[in-house]
C-alpha positions, -999 to +999 in steps of 0.1 A: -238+793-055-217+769-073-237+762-101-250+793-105-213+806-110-207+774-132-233+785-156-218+816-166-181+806-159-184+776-185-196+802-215-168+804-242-141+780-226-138+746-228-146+725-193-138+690-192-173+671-190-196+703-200-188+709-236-164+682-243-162+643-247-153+620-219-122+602-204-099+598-234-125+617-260-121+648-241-107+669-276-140+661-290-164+695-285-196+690-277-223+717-291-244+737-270-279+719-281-259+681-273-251+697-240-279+679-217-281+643-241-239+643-234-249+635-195-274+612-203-255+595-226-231+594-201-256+577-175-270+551-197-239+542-211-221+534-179-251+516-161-232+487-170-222+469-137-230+431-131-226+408-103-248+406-066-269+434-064-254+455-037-275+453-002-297+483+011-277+493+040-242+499+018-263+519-009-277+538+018-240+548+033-230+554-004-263+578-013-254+597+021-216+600+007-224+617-025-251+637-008-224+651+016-196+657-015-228+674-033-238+698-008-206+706-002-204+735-034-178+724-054-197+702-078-216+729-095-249+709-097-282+721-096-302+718-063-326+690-077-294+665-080-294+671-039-332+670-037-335+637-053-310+622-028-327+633-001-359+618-008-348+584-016-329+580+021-362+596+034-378+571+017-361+544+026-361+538-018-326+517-025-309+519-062-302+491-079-269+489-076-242+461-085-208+450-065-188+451-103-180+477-125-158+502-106-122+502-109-120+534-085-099+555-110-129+579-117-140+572-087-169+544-088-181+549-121-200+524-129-219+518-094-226+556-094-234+551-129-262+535-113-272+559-089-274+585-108-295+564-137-323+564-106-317+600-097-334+606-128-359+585-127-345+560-147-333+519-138-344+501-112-348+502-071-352+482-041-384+492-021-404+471+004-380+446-004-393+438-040-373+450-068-396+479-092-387+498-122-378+535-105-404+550-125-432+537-110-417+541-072-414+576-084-444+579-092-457+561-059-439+585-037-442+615-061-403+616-061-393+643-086-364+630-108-331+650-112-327+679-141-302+675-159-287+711-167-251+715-167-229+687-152-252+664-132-244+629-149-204+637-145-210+653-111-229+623-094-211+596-109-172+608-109-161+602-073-154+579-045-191+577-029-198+541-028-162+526-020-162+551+010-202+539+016-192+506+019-156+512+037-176+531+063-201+499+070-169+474+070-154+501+097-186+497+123-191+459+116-151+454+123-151+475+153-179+453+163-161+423+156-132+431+183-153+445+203-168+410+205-133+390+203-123+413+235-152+400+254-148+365+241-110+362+250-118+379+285-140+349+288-116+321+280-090+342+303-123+331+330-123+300+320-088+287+322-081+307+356-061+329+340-031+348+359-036+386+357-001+399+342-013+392+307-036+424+307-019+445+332-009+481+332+027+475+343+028+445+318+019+465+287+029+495+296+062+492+288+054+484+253+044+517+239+018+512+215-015+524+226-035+503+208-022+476+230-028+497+264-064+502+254-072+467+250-057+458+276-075+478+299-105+473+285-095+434+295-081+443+331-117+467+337-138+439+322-125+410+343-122+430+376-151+417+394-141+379+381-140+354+406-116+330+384-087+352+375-057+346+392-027+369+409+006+349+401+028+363+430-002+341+453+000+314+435+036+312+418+059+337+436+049+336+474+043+298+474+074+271+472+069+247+450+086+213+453+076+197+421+097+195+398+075+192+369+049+220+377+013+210+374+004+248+379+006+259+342+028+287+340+021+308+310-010+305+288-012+296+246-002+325+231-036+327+216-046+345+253-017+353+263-008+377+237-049+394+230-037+431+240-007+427+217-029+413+186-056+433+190-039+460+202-024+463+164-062+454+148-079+483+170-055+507+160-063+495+121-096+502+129-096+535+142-071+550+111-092+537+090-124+555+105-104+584+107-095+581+068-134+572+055-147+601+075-119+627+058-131+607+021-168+615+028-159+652+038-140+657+009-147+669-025-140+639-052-155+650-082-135+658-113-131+690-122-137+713-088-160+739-093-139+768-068-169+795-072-154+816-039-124+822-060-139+824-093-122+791-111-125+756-122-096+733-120-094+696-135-075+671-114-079+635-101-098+643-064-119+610-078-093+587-075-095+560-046-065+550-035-071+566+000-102+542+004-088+510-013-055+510+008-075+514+039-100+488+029-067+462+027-054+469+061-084+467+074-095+434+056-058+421+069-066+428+102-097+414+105-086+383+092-058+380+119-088+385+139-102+354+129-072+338+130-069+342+166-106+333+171-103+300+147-066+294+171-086+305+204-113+275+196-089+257+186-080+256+223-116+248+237-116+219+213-087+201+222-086+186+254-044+181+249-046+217+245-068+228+278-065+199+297-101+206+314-129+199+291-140+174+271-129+169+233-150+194+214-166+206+247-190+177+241-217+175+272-230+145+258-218+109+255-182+108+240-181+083+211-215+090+204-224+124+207-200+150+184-204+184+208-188+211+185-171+185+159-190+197+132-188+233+132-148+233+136-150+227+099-168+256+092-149+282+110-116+266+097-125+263+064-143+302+064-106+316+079-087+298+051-105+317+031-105+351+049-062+343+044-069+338+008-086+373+003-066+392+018-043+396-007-041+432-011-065+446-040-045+477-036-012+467-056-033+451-086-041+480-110-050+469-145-047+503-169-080+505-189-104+534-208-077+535-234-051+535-212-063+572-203-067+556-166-034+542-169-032+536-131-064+528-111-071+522-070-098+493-071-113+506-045-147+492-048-130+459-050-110+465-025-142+478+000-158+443-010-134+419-005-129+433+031-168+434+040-164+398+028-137+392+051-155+409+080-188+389+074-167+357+071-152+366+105-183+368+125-189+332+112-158+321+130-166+346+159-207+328+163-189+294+164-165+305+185-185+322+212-213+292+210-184+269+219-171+293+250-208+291+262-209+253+261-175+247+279-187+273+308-220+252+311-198+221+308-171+235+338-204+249+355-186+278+355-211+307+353-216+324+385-182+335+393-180+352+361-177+389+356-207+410+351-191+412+313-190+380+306-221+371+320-239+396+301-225+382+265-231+346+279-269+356+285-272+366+252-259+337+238-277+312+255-310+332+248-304+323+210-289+289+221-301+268+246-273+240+263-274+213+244-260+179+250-277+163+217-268+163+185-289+188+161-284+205+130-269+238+142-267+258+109-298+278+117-288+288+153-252+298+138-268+322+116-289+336+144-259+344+168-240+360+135-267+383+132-274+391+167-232+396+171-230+418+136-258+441+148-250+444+185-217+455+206-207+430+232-180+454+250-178+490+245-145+494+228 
């Protein structure tokens, strides 16, 4: 038992965050009666964070973060620290918890800062959606707050629980999101009568990445029972052709004809970044490690997130190149120059009158430009701070929210985009040869959105389709 071992270990020597100051005020000792008030001090002090309150379901991942680092022994907390955890997920009780304050050196001090000001019994939660002093949800619920004996304050607040919390959200939402611009693309490939050596084995095989080989099959599997897709040795190789300009389009936009090598790059992101949050959450980030098995405690920077915030930026980069492809694959269904089969801004109603899709082109444009704006990397811009004690820092929490920003932005351009893909099927009465794939997304879509041919304000039925898209898989990828 870590804390047990703790106890008697931390008797007559000097352990960082026990019987000493904090951060750069570590040479100050701290008396044995100041012991407990040190780690409340150290809560209250650090509740400090401003900014959006963050939602329920990235407090959630967090508070499941730091239970896992916690119960993993080399914390030396007390079992009530645990306890308390567990009954706020089982209770569904959310901490009030705010998107600044970090800088992910100490880990997420100040958003932990807030955790662990609830944990005992202090602050304020979310519950039933109304915001309530903890105290009296406590109460409520009979929630026991944490005891404070040893190290609790440092223990719960030093590591990299809520930048992995969110990072581990962003990783199922963007997995979703090309799991949706896979089925989308498949269905523009439909649309256009696309030729079948864009997505084939012998195609993309001989590239070697296998990022690209998995989309792609996922494409070639998807569209096998399509009525539209084309073979080009029928209709380019075994057929002459006395035209001199060929009517017959030959290759596609490179905003199709290129999916498997795009995405192929933004799935493998994906995946090494799951792989990386679920080593984080596994891990011990605390500061210092409490090694009872082998009788020692040794100070070091586990809580430091640049693990997290480096993933978080490739991963908010390669979301927004998905939404570059989606904004450039609409692009397509709203130029008629461009497809050369529907109408301008697949408008079923009366050109010159009626605006189709006009409208919402804005929107995705504009919400792209801004996806390219943020994803500069947060990585790279360390400010040194806490008297230059945490002289180089990962903004990792930053780094976590600007990329769920990014990936929330993206199934904006995503709803608009697969709204429009709907509306130029129904437009090309092209719905019945499709493949049981894309029938099945364009189902769903239409149950949320009807055909239209009017003009109506859209923005709530944009909103639905984002939600439905965010929480649901389109294509199992």
């Amino acid at each position: 038992d870590s804390y047990t071992f703790l106890s008697e270990f931390s008797k007559n020597k000097v352990i960082y965050g026990i019987n000493t100051g904090f951060g750069p005020m570590a040479q100050y000792k701290i008396s044995e009666e100041e012991q407990k008030d040190l780690q409340y001090n150290l809560i209250r002090s650090h509740a400090s964070g401003l900014g959006n309150i963050l939602d329920p379901v990235y407090v959630k991942a967090s508070m499941l973060a730091r239970l896992n680092t916690l119960s993993l022994g080399y914390s030396g907390v007390n079992i009530s620290a645990v306890q308390v955890l567990v009954d706020l997920l089982n209770n569904h009780v959310s901490p009030v918890i705010f998107e600044h304050g970090g800088v992910g050196a100490s880990g997420d001090l100040v958003q932990l800062a807030h955790l662990a000001l609830v944990m005992i019994g202090e602050g304020e939660v979310v519950y039933n959606n109304q915001r309530r002093p903890t105290s009296e949800v406590f109460a409520e619920l009979g929630i026991t707050p944490m005891s404070i004996k040893l190290r609790e304050g440092l223990a719960v607040m030093n590591g990299t629980s809520v930048m992995t919390g969110i990072g581990i959200i962003n990783a199922i939402y963007a997995q979703r999101a090309i799991e949706w611009s896979v089925g989308i693309s498949a269905m523009i490939c439909e649309m256009v009568d696309s030729y079948d050596d864009y997505f084939s084995a012998e195609l993309n095989s001989t590239k070697k990445h296998s990022g690209q080989q998995y989309i792609a099959k996922l494409m070639r599997e998807g569209m096998a029972d399509s009525k539209y897709i084309r073979k080009r040795e029928k209709q380019l190789y075994n057929t002459h052709i006395e035209e001199e300009i060929i009517s017959n389009k030959v290759q596609e936009y490179y905003s199709l004809r290129c999916v498997p090598q795009i995405l192929g790059a933004i799935y493998e992101t994906i995946i090494e970044a799951q792989k990386l949050l679920v080593e984080e959450i596994n891990s011990a980030n605390d500061n210092p490690i409490v090694d009872a098995k082998n009788g020692n405690v040794f100070h070091g920077g586990n809580f430091h997130g640049d693990y997290v915030s480096f993933e978080m930026d490739k991963l908010k980069i390669a979301t927004t190149k998905l939404s570059m492809l989606a904004e450039r694959q609409l692009n397509f269904l709203m130029n008629p120059q461009l497809n050369g089969i529907l109408s301008p801004f697949v408008n079923l109603g009366k050109l010159g009158f009626n605006f189709g899709m006009q409208g919402v082109q804005f929107t995705a444009t504009s919400t792209t430009a801004e996806n390219q704006m943020l994803s500069n990397p947060m990585y790279v811009h360390s400010i040194p701070n806490n008297n230059d004690n945490q002289d180089i820092v990962s903004m990792g929490a930053n780094a976590a929210l600007c990329a769920k920003k990014v990936i929330e932005n993206t199934f904006e351009v995503l709803a608009i985009e697969v709204i429009s893909i709907v509306q130029a099927l129904d437009y090309l009465k092209k719905t019945e040869g499709l493949s049981a794939q894309s029938k099945k997304i364009y189902d769903s879509i239409r149950e949320i959105v009807p055909e239209f041919s009017g003009d109506y304000p859209i923005y709530n039925d944009l909103r639905k389709v984002k939600e439905f898209m965010m929480e649901n898989s389109s294509w199992k990828v």
